[in-house]
N, C-alpha and C positions, 0 to 999 in steps of 0.2 A: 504493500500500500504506500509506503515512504518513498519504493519512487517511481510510482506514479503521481506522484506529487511534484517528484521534481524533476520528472518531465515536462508535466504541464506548466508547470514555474516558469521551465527554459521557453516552450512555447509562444506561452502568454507574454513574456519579454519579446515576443517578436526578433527582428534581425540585429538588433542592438549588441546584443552580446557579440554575436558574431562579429557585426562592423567594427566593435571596440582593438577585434585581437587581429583584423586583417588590416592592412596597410596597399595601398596602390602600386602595383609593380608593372614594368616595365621591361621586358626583352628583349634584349640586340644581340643578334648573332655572329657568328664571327666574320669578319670584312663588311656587315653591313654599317650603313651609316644609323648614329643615334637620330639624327635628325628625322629619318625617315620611317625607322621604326617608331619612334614616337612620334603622335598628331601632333600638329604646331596647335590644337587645344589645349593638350598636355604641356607640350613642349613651353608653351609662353604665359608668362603671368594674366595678360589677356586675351582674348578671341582675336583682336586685330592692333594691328599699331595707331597711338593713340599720341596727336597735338601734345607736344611738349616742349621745356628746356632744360639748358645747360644751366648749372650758373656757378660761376669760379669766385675764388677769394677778391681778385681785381676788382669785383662788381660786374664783371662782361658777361654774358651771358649769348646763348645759341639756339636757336628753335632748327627743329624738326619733327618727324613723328617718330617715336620710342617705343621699347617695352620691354620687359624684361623677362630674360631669358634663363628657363629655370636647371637648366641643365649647364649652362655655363657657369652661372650666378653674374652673369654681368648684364649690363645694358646696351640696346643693339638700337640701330635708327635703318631708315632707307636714305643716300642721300638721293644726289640730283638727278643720279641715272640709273637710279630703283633699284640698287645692287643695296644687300644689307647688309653693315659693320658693324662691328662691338667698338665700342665707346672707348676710347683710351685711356686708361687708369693715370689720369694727371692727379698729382700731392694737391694741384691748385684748386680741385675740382670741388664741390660743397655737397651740391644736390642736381638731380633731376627729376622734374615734375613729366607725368606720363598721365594725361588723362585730366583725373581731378583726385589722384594718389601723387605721393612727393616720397622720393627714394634718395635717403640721406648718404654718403660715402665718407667711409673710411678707409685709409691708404694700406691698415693692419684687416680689418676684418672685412671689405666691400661694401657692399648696399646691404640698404634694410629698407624696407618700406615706410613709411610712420600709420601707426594704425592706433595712437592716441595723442595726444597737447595738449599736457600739463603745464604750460607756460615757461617754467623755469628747465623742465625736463618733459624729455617725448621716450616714448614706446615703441621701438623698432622691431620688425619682424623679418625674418631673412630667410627667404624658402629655397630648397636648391635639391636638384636628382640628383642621390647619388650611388653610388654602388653599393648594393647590397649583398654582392657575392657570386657569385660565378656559377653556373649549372654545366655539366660535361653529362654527356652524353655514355652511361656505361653499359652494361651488360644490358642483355634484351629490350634497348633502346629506351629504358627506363633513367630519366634525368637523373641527379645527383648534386646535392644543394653544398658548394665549399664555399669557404670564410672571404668573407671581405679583405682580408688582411691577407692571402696566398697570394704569392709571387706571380705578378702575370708579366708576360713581354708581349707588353698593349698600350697603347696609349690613344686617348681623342687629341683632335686637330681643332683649331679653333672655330671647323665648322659643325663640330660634332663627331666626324667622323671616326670612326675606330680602327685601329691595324693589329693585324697581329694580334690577335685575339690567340688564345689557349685553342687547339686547333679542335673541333667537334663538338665547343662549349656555346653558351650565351651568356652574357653580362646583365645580370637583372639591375634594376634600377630602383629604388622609391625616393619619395620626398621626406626632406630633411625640414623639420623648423626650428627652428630659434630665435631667440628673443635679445634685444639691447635695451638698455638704459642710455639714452643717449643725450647729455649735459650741454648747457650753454656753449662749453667751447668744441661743441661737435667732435668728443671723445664717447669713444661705446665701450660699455661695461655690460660682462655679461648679465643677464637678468638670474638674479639670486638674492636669497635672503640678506647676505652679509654684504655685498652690492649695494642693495637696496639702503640699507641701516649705513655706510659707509656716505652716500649721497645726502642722509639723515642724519647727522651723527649725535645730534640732541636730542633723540626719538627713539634711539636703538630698541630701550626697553618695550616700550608701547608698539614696536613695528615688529618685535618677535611674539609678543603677549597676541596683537591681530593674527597674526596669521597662524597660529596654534588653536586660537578660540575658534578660526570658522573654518580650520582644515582647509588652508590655502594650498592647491599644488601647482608651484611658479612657474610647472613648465607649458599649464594653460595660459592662453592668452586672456580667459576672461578673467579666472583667477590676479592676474597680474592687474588687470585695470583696475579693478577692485582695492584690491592694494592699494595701487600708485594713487587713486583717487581718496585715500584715506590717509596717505601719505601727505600727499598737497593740503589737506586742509588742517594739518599739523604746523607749516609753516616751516622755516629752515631748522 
């Protein structure tokens, strides 16, 4: 009788459970291109390139249309003769605005998106494919799942493309996120407790006491706004 109960339990949760413990994957085989294997749905932060700018420390600034590219992790425009480039990782470089999103850079860790503004500090999110591990093809054409971390002689090209793949295998892929803290003088701190309280430093107590009382886990995004938003009306 006990379990059919928690059958039904799993049931009545519907697909949630499940959705909780799968993650989005992606496979490219060997000599194909990533780009190709993954839809440019997948492939790009947005469905299409989207009105944007540059804008550098000088104050100069550059329009084109942009978007960001999640398997690269950088940012890509079309220029004048419809050919698409990544964005040249200049120190001078600040932000770029894609749309009515704004993606802040850093010369140590790249773009982040901003997906809150707390005035004195913002919320950066940094999504990026990455490799999840290699599948080789073994006995009775049954895949076989090896570590992220095994020695390949492979490498992508800056258009995606892959060589030299592990010969019979494919390169799985999922999305990676992460989060910044990111300060007036456009320095990104990873998003954590001690991070947080560090940026606070007159508040520490109260900023561990919060996020103990309401089971904060920082490596949600909504978790984190909640915070930061109870952070801010703390004061410095």
């Amino acid at each position: 009788m006990k379990k059919i109960i928690w059958c039904m339990a799993i049931i009545l949760s519907g697909g949630s459970l499940v959705q909780a413990q799968t993650a989005k994957e992606y496979k490219v085989k060997d000599g194909e291109a990533a780009a190709d294997a993954i839809s440019a749905l997948h492939l790009y932060r947005y469905p299409a390139f989207q009105q944007g700018q540059v804008v550098y420390t000088n104050g100069k600034f550059s329009s084109a249309t942009f978007n960001y590219n999640l398997l690269l992790g950088e940012v890509q425009f079309i220029n004048a003769q419809g050919d698409t480039l990544t964005l040249g990782r200049e120190p001078a470089l600040i932000s770029v605005s894609v749309g009515e999103s704004t993606f802040l850079y850093n010369p140590e860790e790249g773009y982040a998106e901003v997906v809150a503004d707390y005035n004195t500090l913002r919320l950066g999110r940094r999504q990026k494919l990455e490799s999840a591990g290699t599948e080789k093809v073994g006995a009775y054409n049954q895949s076989t799942r090896a570590s992220a971390i095994e020695s390949k002689s492979s490498y992508l090209t800056s258009s995606g493309r892959r060589f030299n793949l592990s010969s019979g295998g494919s390169e799985v892929f999922s999305e990676k996120v992460s989060f910044y803290l990111i300060d007036e003088s456009n320095r990104f701190h990873r998003a954590t407790k001690s991070s947080v309280s560090r940026l606070f430093p007159n508040h520490k107590k109260e900023i561990y006491g919060y996020v103990k009382e309401h089971s904060l886990n920082l490596s949600r995004e909504e978790d984190l706004k909640q915070l930061l938003q109870f952070c801010s009306a703390l004061g410095a």
